[in-house]
C-alpha positions as CSV (number, residue, x, y, z in Angstrom):
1,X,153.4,-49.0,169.3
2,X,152.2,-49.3,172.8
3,X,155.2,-49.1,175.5
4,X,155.2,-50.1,179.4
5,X,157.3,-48.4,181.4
6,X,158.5,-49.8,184.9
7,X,159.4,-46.8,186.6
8,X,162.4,-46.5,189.5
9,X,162.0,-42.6,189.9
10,X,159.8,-39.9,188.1
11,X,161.4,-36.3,188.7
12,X,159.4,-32.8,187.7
13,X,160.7,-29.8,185.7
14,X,158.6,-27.1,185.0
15,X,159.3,-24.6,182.0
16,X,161.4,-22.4,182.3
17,X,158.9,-20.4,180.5
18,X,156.1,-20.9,183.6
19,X,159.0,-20.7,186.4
20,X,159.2,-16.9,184.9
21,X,155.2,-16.5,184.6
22,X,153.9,-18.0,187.8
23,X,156.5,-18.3,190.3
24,X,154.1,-20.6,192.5
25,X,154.5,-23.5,190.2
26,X,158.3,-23.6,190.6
27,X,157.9,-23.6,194.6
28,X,154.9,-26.4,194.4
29,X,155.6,-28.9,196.8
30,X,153.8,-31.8,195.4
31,X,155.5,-34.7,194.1
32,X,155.9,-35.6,190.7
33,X,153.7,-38.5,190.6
34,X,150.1,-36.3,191.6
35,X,151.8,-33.9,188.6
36,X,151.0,-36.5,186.4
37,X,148.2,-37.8,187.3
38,X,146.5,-34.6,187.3
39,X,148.3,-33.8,183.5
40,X,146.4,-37.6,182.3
41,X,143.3,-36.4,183.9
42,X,142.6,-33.1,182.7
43,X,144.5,-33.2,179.1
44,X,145.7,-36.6,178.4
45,X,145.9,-35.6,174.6
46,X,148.6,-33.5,175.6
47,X,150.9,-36.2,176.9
48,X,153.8,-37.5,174.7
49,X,156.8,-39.2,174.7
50,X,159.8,-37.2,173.8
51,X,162.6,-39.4,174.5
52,X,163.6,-42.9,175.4
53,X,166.7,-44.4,176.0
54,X,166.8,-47.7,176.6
55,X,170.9,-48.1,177.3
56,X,170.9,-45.1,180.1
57,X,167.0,-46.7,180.8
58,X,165.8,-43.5,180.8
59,X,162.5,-42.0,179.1
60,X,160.9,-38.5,179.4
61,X,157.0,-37.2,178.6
62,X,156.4,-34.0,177.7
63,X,152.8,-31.9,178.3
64,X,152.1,-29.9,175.7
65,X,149.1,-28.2,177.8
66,X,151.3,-26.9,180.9
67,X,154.6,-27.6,179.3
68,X,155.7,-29.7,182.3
69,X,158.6,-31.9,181.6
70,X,158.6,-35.4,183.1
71,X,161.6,-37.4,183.5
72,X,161.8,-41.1,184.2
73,X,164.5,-43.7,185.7
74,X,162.9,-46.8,184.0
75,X,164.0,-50.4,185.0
76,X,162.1,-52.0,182.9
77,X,161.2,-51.2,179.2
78,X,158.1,-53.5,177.2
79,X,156.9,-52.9,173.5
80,X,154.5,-53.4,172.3
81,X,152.6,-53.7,168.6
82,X,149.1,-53.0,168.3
């Protein structure tokens, strides 16, 4: 299945796990968007979708590398078969 997402807002959590290991993550001010990209760049494998909601049009990603948590306000969800 191939999804596009139309995205509203895309908000950041790091792991709690991290936050405790390098307190400089928790304070980077980058936003969430540059977090991304730099997680598709360097370890796109890593990438997954762990939850999607289409009534409260929500969806999150998960990076399994860096275990950074990626939610996403979606206003418009398309799927796809391949």
């Amino acid at each position: 299945m191939l999804h596009r997402l139309t995205l509203r807002a895309l908000a950041l959590r790091i792991s709690a796990v991290h936050a405790v290991e390098d307190e400089a993550k928790v304070h980077d001010e980058r936003p969430a968007d540059v977090h991304l990209e730099e997680c598709a760049a360097s370890h796109p494998a890593a990438l997954a979708v762990r939850a999607m909601d289409v009534v409260r049009e929500t969806a999150g990603l998960r990076c399994g590398e860096c275990r950074k948590l990626y939610e996403l306000d979606v206003t418009t969800f398309e799927t796809h078969q391949r």
